[in-house]
C-alpha positions in Angstrom: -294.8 -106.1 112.1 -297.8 -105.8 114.2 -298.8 -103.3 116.9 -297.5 -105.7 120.1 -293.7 -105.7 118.2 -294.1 -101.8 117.0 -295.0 -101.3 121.3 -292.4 -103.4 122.2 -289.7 -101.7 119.6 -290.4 -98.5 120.7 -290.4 -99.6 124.9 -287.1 -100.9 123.9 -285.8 -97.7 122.1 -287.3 -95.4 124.5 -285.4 -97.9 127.8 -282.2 -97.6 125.8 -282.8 -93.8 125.5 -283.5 -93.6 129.1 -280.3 -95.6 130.3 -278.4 -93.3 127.9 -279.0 -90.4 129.7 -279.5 -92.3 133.3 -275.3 -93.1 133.1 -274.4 -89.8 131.2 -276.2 -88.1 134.3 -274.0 -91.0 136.7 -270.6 -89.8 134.9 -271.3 -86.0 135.2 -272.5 -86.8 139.4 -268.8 -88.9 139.1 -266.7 -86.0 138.1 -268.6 -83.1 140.3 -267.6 -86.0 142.8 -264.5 -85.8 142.3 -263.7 -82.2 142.0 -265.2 -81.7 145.2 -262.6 -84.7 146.9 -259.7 -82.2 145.9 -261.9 -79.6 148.3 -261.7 -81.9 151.2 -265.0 -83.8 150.9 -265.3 -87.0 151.9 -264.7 -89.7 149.2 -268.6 -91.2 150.1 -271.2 -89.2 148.9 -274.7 -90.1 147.7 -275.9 -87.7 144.4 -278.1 -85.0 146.5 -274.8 -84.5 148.9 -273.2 -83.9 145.9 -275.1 -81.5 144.1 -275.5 -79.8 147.1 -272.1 -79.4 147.9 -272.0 -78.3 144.2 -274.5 -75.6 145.0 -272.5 -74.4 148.0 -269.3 -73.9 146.0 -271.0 -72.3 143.6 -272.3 -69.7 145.9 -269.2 -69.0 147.8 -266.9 -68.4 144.5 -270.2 -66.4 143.6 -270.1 -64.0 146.5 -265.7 -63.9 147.0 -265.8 -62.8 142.9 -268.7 -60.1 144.1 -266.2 -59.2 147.0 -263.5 -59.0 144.9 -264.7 -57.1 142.5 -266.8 -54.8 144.9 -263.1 -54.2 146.7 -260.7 -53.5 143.4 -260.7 -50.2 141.7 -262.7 -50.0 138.0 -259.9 -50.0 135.7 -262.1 -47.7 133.4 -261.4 -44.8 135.2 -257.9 -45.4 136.8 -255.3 -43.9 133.7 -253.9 -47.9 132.6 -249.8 -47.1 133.2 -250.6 -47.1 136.6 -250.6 -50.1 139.3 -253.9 -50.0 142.0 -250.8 -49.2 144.5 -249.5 -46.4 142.5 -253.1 -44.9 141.8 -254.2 -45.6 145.6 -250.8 -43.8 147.0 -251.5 -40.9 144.6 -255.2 -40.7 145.3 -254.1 -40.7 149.3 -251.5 -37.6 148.2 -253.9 -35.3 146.2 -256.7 -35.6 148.7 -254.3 -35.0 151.4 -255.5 -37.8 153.3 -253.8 -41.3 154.9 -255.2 -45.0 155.2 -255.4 -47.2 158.2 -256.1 -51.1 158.0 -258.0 -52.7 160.9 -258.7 -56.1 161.4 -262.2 -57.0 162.8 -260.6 -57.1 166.3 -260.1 -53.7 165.8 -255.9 -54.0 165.5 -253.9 -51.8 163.4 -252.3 -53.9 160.8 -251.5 -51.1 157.8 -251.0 -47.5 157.8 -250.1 -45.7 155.1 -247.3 -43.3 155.2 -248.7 -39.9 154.4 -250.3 -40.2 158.5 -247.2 -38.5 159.3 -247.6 -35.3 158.0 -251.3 -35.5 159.0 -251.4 -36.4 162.5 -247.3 -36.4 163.4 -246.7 -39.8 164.0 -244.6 -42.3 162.2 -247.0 -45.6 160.6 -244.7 -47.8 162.7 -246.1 -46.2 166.1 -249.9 -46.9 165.2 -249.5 -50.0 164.4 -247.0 -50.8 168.1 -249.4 -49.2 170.0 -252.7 -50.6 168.9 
């Protein structure tokens, strides 16, 4: 074998190589492609479009498992027979306090039950008059 078939041998294995990865990389693009269909992308989408709209998934489920986790109560502290709403209605009792849910309008849309002996009024009443 001389140099021009040893060249032309390894060209050859290093092309093969190459297209290898080239339509592993295709199939992966193919199936991120089609996850993101079932999240009502369009069916068209070149590879950039959809590694972008990858990336943007990605970040959203990113920051709503950071919200999520920022808004439920550590488990490592809370005694385990309870439930969050048990814990949360007897955190309310001992501190003698209530809870009022607003939307970002400002409207009432929870309040919990101890406001009554707090402030006199039924929950029902906040949340008819605001």
């Amino acid at each position: 074998m001389d140099e021009d078939e040893k060249d032309r041998a390894k060209r050859a294995s290093r092309n093969k190589s190459e297209k290898k990865r080239r339509d592993q990389f295709n199939v992966l693009i193919k199936e991120l492609c089609t996850m993101l269909q079932g999240h009502g992308h369009p069916l068209k989408m070149d590879k950039s479009t959809i590694l972008q709209r990858t990336i943007d998934f990605l970040q959203k489920q990113k920051e709503i498992s950071a919200q999520t986790e920022a808004y439920e109560i550590r488990q490592d502290w809370k005694p385990s027979f309870l439930s969050n709403e048990e814990f949360t209605q007897l955190m309310l009792e001992a501190l003698d306090g209530f809870l009022i849910a607003l939307t970002t309008d400002g409207i009432i849309i929870y309040v919990s039950d101890s406001v009554s002996s707090l402030l006199g009024h039924l929950p029902i009443w906040w949340t008819k008059i605001y």
